[in-house]
NUFI-295086 format. One record per residue (C-alpha): residue number from 1; residue in one letter; y, x, z. Coordinates in steps of 0.02 Angstrom, whole numbers. Each point is the difference from the previous one (the first is absolute). Example, Ala and Ser with C-alpha at 12.3 -4.5 7.8 and 13.67 -1.06 7.14 Angstrom:
SITE   num   residu       c2       c1       c3
SITE     1        A     -225      615      390
SITE     2        S      172       69      -33
//
This chain:
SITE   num   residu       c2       c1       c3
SITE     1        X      382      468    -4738
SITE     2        X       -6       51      169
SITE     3        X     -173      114       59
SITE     4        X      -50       48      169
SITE     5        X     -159       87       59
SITE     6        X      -68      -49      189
SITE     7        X      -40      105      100
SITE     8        X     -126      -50      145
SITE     9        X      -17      116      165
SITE    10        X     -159      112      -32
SITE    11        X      -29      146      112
SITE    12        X     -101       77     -168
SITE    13        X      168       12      -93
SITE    14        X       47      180      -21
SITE    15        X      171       10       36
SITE    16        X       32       58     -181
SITE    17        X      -51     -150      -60
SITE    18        X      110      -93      103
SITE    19        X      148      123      -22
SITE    20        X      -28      -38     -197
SITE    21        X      -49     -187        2
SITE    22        X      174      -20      107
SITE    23        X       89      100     -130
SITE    24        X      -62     -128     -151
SITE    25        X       40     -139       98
SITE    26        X      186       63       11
SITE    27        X      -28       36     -196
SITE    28        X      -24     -182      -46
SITE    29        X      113      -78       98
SITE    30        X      -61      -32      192
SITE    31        X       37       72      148
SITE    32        X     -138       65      127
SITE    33        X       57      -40      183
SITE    34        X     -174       49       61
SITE    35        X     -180        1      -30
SITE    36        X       33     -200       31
SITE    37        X      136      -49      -88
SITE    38        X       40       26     -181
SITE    39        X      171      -85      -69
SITE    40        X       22      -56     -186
SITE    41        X      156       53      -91
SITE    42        X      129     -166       14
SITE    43        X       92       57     -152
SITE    44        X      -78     -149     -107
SITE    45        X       43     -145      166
SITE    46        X      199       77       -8
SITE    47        X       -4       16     -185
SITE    48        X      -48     -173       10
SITE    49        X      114      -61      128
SITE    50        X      161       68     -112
SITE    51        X      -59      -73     -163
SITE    52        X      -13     -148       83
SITE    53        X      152      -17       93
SITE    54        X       70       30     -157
SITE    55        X      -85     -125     -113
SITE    56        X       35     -129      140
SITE    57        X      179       24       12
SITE    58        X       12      -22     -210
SITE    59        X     -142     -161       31
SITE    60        X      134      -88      128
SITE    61        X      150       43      -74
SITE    62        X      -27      -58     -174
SITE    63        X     -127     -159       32
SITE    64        X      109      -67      120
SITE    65        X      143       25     -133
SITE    66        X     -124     -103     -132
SITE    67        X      -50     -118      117
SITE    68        X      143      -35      119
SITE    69        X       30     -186      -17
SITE    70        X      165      -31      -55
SITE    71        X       26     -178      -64
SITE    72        X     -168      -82       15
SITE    73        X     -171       69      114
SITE    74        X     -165       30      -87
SITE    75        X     -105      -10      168
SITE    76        X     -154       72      -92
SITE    77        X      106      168      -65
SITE    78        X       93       21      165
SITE    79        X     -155      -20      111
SITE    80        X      -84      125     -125
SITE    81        X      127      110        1
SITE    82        X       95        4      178
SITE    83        X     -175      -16       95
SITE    84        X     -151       29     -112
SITE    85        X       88      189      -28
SITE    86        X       32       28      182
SITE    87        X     -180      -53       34
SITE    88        X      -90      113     -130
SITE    89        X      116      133       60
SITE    90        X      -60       -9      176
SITE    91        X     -190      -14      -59
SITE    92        X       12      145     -101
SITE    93        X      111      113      124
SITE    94        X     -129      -79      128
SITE    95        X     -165       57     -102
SITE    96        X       75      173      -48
SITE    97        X       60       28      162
SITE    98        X     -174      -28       72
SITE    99        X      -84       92     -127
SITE   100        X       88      137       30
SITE   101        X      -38        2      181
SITE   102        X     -180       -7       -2
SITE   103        X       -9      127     -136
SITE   104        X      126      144       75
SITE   105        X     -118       60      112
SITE   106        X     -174       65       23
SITE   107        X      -66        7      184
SITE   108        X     -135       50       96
SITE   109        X       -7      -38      174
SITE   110        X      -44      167      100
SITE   111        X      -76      -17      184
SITE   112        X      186        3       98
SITE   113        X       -4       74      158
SITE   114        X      128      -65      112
SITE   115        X      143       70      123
SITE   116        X      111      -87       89
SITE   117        X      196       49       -8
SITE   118        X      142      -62      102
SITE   119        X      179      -65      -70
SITE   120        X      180      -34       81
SITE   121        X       14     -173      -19
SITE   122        X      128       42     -140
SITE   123        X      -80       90     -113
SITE   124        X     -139     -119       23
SITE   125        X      123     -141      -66
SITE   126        X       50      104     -147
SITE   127        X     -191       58      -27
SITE   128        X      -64     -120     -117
SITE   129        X      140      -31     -131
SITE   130        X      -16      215      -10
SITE   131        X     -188      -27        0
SITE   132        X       14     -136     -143
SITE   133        X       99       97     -100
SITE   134        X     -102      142      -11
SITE   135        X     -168      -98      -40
SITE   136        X       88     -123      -92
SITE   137        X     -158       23     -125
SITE   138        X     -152      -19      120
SITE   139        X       74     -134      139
SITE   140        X       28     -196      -39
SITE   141        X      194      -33       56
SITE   142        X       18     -175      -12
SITE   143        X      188      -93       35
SITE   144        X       62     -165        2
SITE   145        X      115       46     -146
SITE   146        X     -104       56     -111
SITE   147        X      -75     -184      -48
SITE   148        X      159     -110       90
SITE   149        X      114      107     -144
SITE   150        X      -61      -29     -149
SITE   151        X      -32     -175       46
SITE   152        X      207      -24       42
SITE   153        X       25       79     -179
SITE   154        X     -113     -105      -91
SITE   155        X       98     -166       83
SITE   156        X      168       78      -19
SITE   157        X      -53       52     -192
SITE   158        X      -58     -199      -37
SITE   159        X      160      -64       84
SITE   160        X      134       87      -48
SITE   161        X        8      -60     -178
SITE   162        X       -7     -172       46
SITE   163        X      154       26      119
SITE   164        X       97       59     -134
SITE   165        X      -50     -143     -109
SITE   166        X       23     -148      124
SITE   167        X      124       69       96
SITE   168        X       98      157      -40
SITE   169        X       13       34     -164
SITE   170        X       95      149       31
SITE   171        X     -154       98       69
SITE   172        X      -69      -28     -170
SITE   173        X       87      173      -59
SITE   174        X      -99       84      154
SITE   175        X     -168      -57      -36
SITE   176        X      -84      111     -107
SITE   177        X       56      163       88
SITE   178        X      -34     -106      172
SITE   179        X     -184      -11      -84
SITE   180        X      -46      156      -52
SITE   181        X       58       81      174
SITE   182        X     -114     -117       75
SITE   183        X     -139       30     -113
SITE   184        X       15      194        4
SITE   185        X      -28      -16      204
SITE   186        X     -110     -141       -8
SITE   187        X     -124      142      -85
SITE   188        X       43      129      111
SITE   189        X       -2      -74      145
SITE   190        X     -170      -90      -52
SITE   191        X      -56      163      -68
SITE   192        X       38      122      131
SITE   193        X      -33     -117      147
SITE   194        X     -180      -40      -58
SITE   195        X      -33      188      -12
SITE   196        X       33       37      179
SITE   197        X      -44     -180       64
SITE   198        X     -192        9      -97
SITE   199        X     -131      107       90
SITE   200        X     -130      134      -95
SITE   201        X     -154       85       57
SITE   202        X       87      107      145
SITE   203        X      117     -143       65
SITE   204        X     -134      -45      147
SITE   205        X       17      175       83
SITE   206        X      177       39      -51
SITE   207        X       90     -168       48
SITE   208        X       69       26      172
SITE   209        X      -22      -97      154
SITE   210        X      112     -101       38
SITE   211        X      115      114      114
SITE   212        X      158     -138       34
SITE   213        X     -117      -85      152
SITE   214        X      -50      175       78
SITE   215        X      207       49      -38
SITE   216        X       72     -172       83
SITE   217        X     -142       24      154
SITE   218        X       84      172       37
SITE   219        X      162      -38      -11
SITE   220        X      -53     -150      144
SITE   221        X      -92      131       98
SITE   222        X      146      122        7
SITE   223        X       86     -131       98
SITE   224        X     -117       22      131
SITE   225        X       76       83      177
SITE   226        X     -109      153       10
SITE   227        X      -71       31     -180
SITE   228        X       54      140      -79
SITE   229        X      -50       92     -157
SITE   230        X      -71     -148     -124
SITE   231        X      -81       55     -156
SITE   232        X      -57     -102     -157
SITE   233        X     -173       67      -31
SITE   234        X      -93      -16     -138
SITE   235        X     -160      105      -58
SITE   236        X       22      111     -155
SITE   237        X     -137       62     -115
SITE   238        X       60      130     -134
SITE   239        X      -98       47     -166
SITE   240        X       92      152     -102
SITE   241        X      179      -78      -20
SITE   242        X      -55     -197       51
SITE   243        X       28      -62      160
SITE   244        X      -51     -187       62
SITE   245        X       29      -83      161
SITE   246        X      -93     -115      120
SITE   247        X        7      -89      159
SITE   248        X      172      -13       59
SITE   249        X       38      -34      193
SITE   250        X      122       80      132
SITE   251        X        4      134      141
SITE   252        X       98       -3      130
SITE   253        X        5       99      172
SITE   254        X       66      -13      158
SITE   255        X      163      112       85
SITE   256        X      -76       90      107
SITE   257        X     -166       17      -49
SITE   258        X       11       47     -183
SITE   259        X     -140      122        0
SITE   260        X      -79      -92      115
SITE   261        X      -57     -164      -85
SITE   262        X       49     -103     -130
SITE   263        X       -7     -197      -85
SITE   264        X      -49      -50     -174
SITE   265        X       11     -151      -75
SITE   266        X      -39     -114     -171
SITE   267        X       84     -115      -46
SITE   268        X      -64     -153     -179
SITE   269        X      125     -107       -8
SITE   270        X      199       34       10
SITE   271        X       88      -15      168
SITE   272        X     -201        7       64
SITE   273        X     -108      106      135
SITE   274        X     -192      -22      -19
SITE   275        X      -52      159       85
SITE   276        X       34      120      135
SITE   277        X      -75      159       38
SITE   278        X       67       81      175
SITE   279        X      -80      182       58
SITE   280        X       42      103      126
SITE   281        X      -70      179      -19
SITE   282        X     -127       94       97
SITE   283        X       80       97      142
SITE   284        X      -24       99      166
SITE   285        X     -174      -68        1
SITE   286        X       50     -170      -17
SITE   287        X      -76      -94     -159
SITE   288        X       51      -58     -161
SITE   289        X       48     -181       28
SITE   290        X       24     -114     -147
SITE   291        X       80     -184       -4
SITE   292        X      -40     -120     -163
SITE   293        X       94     -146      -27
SITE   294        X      -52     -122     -155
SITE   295        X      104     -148      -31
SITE   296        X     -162     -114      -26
SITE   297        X      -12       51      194
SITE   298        X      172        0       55
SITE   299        X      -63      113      165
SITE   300        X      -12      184       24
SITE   301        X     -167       65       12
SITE   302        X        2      175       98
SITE   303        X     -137      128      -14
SITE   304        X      -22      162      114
SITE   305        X     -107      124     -108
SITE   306        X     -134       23        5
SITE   307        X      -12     -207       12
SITE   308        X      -14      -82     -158
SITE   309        X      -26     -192       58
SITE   310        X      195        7       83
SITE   311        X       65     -158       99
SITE   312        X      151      -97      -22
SITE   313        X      166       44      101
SITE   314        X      137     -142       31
SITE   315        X      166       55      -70
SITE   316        X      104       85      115
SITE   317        X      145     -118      -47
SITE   318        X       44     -140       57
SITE   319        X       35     -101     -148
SITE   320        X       23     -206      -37
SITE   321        X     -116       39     -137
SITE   322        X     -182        2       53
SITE   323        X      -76       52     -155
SITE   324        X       84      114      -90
SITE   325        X       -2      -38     -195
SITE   326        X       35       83     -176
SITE   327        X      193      -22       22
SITE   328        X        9       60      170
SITE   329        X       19      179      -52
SITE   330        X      114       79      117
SITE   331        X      -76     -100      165
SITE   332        X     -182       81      -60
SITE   333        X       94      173      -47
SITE   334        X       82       -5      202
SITE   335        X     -185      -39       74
SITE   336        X      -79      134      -96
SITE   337        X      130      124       64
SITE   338        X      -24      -57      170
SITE   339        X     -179        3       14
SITE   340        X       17      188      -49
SITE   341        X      127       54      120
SITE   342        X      -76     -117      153
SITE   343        X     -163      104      -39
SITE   344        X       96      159      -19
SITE   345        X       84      -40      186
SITE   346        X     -141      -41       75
SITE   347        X     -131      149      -64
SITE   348        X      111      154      -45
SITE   349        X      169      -12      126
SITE   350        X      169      -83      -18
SITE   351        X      158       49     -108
SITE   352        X      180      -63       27
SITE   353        X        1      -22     -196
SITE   354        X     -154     -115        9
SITE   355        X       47     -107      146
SITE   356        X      184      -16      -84
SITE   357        X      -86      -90     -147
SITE   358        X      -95      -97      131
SITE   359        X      143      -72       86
SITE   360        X      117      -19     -177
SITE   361        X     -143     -108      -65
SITE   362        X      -11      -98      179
SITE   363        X     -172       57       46
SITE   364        X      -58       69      182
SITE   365        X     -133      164       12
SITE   366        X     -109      -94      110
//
């Protein structure tokens, strides 16, 4: 029997009691992460999973060895045998698998407060199998495979026997080993993919965003003549030794004016850009002056602090395209970078570097 005490954030808790309740809970079985987060022991779920891949390797092997059809086929014993087995397998695996997952932890959301943090586009591609792996208990990692698997095994497990009865009867020597292979990993696959696929009390705040749009934007934008420096950014809230993530989207800024302004941008869908944030920094005297683009508007909007109404700007392009869309990401990325350095030219002086970038993407400073 597994036991775990909860504890709830309480600024009246003496920190002996905590010290001591954190103590028991490592006593009985869980693990304390934080004042949020308590895990249950998983000794009884792998306990479990080894008795059973046991008792379903001896279940195939020797049914299939009683019920192979060899000169005549009872459909009723073969369907019970070489698909009702595979099916109660996978409802059981399923169920205990599930179970398990809403019952390993104990969580209790505290009041995040959020930071953002920048990543190579690299380690942002390697980020949330790492991520996934470590919170394999609170987050809900669903794959294809995981339900496409044990529905291949369940066909292959129904048809093999009547291959080797209608047409090879060689493979008839193979079957009951071929069987109990496939019933072992039909349970563990069933059984292990339902525990990471199924989500628990802490899933909502510990499933990640989906980062693959915000990584595949960058690596777009980094194509870009004159963009230097693009980050993955996402903002981070930490609790003791938890850590969840929010918000994905991309910075970028430009050569030659690195410290000087810089371009963020979100993006829902893969292979997608639905919004733009350009600013150029206060300088010299000269004001903060922000661009927005939204892809429901498909214009820049520019404001001058301290104006908050803005007006829309024509892009600085000249493009086929009259309303740039979604898809259009580096044509919206190369307008954005524009706008900044035409502004830059015209309020704060001219740079070789800046009118290079200018003239490689085929625009005049005028």
């Amino acid at each position: 029997m597994i036991i775990s005490i909860t504890i709830l954030p309480n600024l009246t808790y003496s920190a002996i009691l905590k010290e001591s309740a954190g103590l028991l809970i490592t006593a009985m079985g869980g693990v304390m992460m934080s004042q949020a987060t308590v895990y249950r022991s998983m000794s009884a779920f792998y306990g479990f999973a080894i008795i059973g891949d046991i008792l379903s390797f001896l279940a195939g092997y020797y049914l299939a060895l009683l019920f192979q059809p060899t000169i005549e086929l009872d459909i009723f014993s073969f369907l019970s045998v070489f698909v009702g087995i595979p099916v109660l397998v996978t409802i059981l695996s399923f169920y205990v698998g599930w179970y398990y997952k809403k019952k390993v932890v104990e969580y209790h959301a505290p009041e995040w407060d959020f930071k953002p943090v920048q990543m190579t586009i690299e380690d942002a591609k390697k980020f949330p199998r790492e991520y996934n792996r470590k919170y394999s208990r609170l987050v809900a990692n669903s794959n294809f495979w995981y339900f496409f698997v044990p529905v291949l095994l369940i066909i292959l497990m129904s048809t093999l026997p009547l291959y080797a009865f209608y047409e090879d009867a060689s493979l008839s020597g193979y079957i009951s080993l071929l069987n109990a292979v496939c019933l072992t990993l039909l349970f563990s696959i069933t059984l292990f993919g339902t525990f990471r696929a199924i989500s628990n009390s802490a899933s909502a705040d510990f499933n990640l965003p989906l980062i693959r749009e915000a990584v595949k934007l960058a690596e777009i934008q980094s194509k870009v003549i004159g963009v230097c420096n693009v980050r993955v950014v996402l903002d981070k809230a930490v609790e003791g030794e938890l850590a969840i993530y929010d918000n994905p989207r991309v910075v970028i800024r430009i050569e030659g004016l690195v410290n000087e302004a810089y371009i963020e941008s979100w993006s829902e869908d893969l292979r997608a850009i639905t919004r733009v944030l350009g600013r150029l920094y206060e300088k010299d005297g000269n004001p903060q002056v922000v661009w927005w683009w939204f892809s429901t508007d498909r214009i820049f909007r520019k404001f001058i602090h301290p104006d908050e109404e803005g007006y829309y700007v024509k892009h600085p392009i000249t493009s086929k395209i009259k309303h740039l869309g979604v898809k259009d990401i580096s044509s919206v990325t190369e307008n954005a970078v524009v706008l900044i350095i035409k502004e830059y030219l015209k309020t704060r002086g001219e740079t070789d570097e800046l009118l290079g970038i200018l003239k490689n993407l085929q625009v005049e400073n005028h």
